[in-house]
N, C-alpha and C positions, 0 to 999 in steps of 0.2 A: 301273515303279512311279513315282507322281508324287513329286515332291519333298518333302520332311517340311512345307515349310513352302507348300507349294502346294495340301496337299491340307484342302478346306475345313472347317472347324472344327465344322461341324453332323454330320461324317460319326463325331467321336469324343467332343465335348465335349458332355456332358448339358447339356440344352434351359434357355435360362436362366428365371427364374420372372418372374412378373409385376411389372412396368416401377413398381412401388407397391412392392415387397418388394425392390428391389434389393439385393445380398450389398453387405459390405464385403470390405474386400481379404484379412481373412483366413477368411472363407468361401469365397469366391473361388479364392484357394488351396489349399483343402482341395477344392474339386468340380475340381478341375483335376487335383491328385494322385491322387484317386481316378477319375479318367477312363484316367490316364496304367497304373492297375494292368490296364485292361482292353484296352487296346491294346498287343497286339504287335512294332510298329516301336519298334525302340532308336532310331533316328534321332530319330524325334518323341519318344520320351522324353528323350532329350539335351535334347534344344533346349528341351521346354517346363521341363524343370528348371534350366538355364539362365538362362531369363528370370526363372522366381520368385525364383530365388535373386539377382538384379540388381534385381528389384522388391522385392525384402524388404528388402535394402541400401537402396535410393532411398527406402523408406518410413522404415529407423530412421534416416537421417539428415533426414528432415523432422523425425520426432518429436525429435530431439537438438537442429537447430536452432529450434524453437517454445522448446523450453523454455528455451534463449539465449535466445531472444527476450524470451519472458517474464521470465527474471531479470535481462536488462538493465532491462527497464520497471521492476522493481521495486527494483532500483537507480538509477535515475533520482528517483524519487518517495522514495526511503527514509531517512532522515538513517542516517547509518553509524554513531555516536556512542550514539545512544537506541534506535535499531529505529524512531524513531516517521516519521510524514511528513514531508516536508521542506519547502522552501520553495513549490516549484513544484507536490506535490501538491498543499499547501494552496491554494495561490493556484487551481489547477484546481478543488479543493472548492467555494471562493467564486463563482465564476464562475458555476460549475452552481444554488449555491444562491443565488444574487440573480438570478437566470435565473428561477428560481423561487418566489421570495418576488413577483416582478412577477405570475408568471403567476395567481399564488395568492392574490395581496392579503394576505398577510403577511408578519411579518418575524422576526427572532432579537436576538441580542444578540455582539459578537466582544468579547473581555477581550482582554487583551494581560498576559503574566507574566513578570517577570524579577526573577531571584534576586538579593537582597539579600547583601552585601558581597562579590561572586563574588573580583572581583581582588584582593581582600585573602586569601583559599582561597586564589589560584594563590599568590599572593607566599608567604606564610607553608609549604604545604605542601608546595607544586610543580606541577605541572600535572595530573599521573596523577592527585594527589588531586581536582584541579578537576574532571578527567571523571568521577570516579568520583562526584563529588556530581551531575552533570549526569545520570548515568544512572539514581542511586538515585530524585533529582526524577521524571525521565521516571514511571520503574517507580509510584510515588507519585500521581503524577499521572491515570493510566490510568484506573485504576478511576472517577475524576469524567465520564469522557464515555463519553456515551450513546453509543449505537447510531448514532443521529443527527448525531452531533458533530463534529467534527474537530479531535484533540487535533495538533498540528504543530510543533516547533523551527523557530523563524525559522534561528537565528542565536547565536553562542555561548551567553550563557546566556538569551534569550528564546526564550518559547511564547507561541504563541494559542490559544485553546480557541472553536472557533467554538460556537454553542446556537442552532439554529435551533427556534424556534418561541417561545425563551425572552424572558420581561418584563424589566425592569429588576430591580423585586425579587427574582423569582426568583432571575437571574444575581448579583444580591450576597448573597443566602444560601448558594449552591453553590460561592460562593469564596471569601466566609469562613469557614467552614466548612472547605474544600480547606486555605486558608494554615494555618489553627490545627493541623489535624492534622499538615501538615508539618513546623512549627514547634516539635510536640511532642515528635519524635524527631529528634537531630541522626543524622549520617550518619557511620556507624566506617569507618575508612581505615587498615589498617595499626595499631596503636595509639593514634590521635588519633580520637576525637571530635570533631564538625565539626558546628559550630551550622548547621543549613536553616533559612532566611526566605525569603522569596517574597511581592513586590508585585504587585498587579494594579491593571490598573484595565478600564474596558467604556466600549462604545458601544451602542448600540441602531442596525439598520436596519433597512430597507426596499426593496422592488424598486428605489428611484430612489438610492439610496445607491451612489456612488460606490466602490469599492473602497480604493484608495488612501488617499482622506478617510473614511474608515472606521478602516484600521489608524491613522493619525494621531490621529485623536482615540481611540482608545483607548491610544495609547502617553503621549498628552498627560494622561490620564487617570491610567495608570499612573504617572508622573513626578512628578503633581502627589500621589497617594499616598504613594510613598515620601518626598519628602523633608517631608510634615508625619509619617509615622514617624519620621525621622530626628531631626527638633526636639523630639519626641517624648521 
């Protein structure tokens, strides 16, 4: 008798189907197993039992290492703090979308947000209170961006809210509007009450807009905001 592994695979394994309908691995497995019920030799049934069960192994550890995969990516991109995107999504957001505001001959508008009196929260409450207003903001925040958008945490307590497609007007109705509502519920911590404020300010661009000189004048914008609030 030839050897389990010498004797040719067309003599016991049903005919494979059209090069268009190929199985996956676990149909694959299953015409293999039900080949194995019709043939006789324990040899060749060792062995092809053998290999599925080493290929079924090598398949769950691809699937285990994708989804590593996956959740490093999305730790990379994830600000840990708010759930929201981070620095380098964002900036990956921009990229693709002044990529195509060029290709499209149109543009949006980027705001830039940062919370009003933050370091005066940490000093007075402690820091646990500061995240905890940083993430009620985030949560608060969400609901203003579209589909389209890209709501993002720079950086302690700054956001951008990208608006592609958005005008000037628009983008200063959608965020004042966003600050008033914020403004109208302070944020509970523990037993303290914690007044939310939130400046903005925006830029408008276009395919030929720099990135960089983009987030600057909208921070310049935001700056120039808060402190006539503050003389205010």
């Amino acid at each position: 008798m030839m050897p389990a592994n010498d004797i040719p695979a067309s003599t016991w394994l049903p005919a494979a189907p059209d090069a268009s309908h190929a199985p996956g691995f676990a149909s694959l497995v299953l015409r293999l197993r039900l080949a194995l019920r019709r043939d006789p030799d324990p040899r060749k049934r060792e062995l092809v039992e053998q290999i599925l069960t080493a290929a079924a192994e090598s398949e769950q550890r691809l699937v285990e290492q994708q989804a590593r995969i996956d959740e490093l990516q999305a730790m990379s991109s994830t600000d840990e703090l708010t759930g929201l995107p981070n620095r380098r999504a964002f900036e990956t957001f921009m990229t693709a979308e002044l990529a195509r505001a060029r290709r499209e001959q149109r543009g949006g508008c980027l705001a830039f947000l940062d919370l009003d009196r933050f370091k005066a929260i940490n000093d007075r409450h402690g820091h646990a209170a500061g995240d905890a207003v940083l993430r009620q903001i985030a949560l608060r925040l969400q609901p203003a961006a579209r589909a389209t958008d890209c709501l993002a945490r720079l950086h302690g307590d700054e956001f951008v809210l990208a608006m592609p497609g958005a005008s000037l007007a628009q983008a200063e109705s959608r965020l004042a509007d966003l600050t008033a509502r914020i403004e109208r519920q302070p944020v509970r911590h523990g037993d303290a009450l914690i007044p939310a404020g939130l400046s903005y300010g925006f830029a408008a661009y276009d395919g030929d807009t720099d990135l960089p000189a983009l987030l600057r004048d909208s921070d310049r914008a935001m700056y120039a905001r808060k402190q006539a609030r503050r003389q205010n």
